[in-house]
C-alpha positions in Angstrom: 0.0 0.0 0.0 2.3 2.7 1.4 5.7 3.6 2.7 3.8 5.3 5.6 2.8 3.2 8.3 2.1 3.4 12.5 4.7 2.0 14.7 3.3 -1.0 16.4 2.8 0.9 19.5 0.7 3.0 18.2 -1.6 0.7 16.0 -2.3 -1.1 19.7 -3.8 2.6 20.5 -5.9 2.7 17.7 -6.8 -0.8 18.3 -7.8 -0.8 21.5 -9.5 2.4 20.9 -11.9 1.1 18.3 -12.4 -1.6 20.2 -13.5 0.2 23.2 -16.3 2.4 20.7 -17.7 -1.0 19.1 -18.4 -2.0 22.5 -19.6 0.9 23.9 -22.1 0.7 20.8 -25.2 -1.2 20.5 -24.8 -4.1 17.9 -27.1 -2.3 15.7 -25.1 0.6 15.3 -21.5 -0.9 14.9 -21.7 -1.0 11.0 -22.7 2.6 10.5 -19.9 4.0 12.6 -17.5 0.8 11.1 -19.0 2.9 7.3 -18.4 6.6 8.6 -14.7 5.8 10.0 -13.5 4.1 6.7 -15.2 7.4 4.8 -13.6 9.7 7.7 -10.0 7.8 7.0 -10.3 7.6 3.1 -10.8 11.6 3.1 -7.7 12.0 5.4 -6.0 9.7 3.1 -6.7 11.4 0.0 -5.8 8.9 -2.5 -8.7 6.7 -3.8 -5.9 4.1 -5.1 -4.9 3.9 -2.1 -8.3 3.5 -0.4 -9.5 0.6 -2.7 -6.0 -0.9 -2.4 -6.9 -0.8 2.0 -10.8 -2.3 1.4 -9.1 -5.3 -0.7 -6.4 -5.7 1.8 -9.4 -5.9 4.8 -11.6 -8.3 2.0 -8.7 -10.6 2.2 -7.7 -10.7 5.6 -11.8 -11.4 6.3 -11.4 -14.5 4.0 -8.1 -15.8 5.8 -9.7 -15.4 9.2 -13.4 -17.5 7.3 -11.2 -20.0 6.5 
């Protein structure tokens, strides 16, 4: 994807942050603010390459993890 990446440190933050909303959220909610945070992130991002390249990258880790 890109040269720019957190340092593991910092991606347990974020981590443990989200994980924190999602429970904090009822069930029925979780996929609306799962929506509004990938649009929030891919406008930070500003690259749409590089947003489509991030939503295949999560596809495929979902399909590892069905296996």
């Amino acid at each position: 994807m890109s040269d720019a990446t957190l340092p593991f440190a910092d991606l347990e933050r974020v981590y443990e942050q989200l994980a924190e909303m999602l429970d904090e959220l009822p069930e029925s909610q979780e996929r609306l603010f799962l929506a509004q945070l990938a649009l929030a992130l891919a406008h930070r991002v500003g690259d749409v390459e590089l947003v489509t390249a991030a939503i295949e990258e999560a596809r495929r880790g979902i399909a590892d993890v069905s296996r």
